[in-house]
Phi, psi and omega in degrees: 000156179113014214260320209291122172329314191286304168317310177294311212239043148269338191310314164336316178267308183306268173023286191307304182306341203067023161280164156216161200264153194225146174281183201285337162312311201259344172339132171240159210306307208274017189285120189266142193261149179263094180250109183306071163065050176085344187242125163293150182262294207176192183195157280191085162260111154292172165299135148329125158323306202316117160114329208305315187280342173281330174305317199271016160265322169312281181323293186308317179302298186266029180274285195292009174087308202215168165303152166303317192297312208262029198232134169296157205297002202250326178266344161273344169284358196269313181315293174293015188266329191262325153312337185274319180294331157222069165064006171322326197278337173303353195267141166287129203073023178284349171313302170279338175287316196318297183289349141290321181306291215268003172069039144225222198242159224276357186272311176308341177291283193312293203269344167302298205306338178282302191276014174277318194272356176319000000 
């Protein structure tokens, strides 16, 4: 599978998401199907809740170079600000798993995030 136009140039975002692309044959209900000139092509199996905030913590770690506990105080407001852009905080307890990945504490969490929404 990847042979199709559509498939080269969605492969990117599926990726970025943390999808995977699946064929068309194997598709499940909740699977977004990828359609060609009337025909699924293939399909969009997201990701599992389970796991999403350790995925998007990942991602932010290798935007920024490093594990978190080891990044200066200007790149961890920077994490979060990016964790926040995509949507981390929305998960539940993510506040505290975050200021646990990074070694500090869930009130520091808090006030980088007050002044990103100031």
């Amino acid at each position: 599978m990847g042979a199709h136009p559509l498939l080269k140039s969605v492969k990117p975002v599926v990726d970025a998401v943390g999808a995977t692309l699946v064929p068309a044959a194997d598709r499940e209900p909740s699977d977004v199907p990828l359609v060609w000139e009337g025909e699924v092509i293939a399909a969009v199996r997201m990701p599992p809740l389970h796991g999403a905030l350790d995925r998007l913590i990942d991602t932010v770690e290798a935007e920024l170079g490093g594990p978190l506990p080891s990044l200066s105080r200007e790149d961890k407001q920077r994490a979060v600000r990016l964790l926040d852009e995509k949507g981390a905080f929305i998960l539940r307890r993510a506040v505290e798993d975050v200021a646990d990945a990074m070694g500090v504490s869930r009130i520091t969490i808090y006030n980088y995030l007050n002044a990103i929404h100031r």
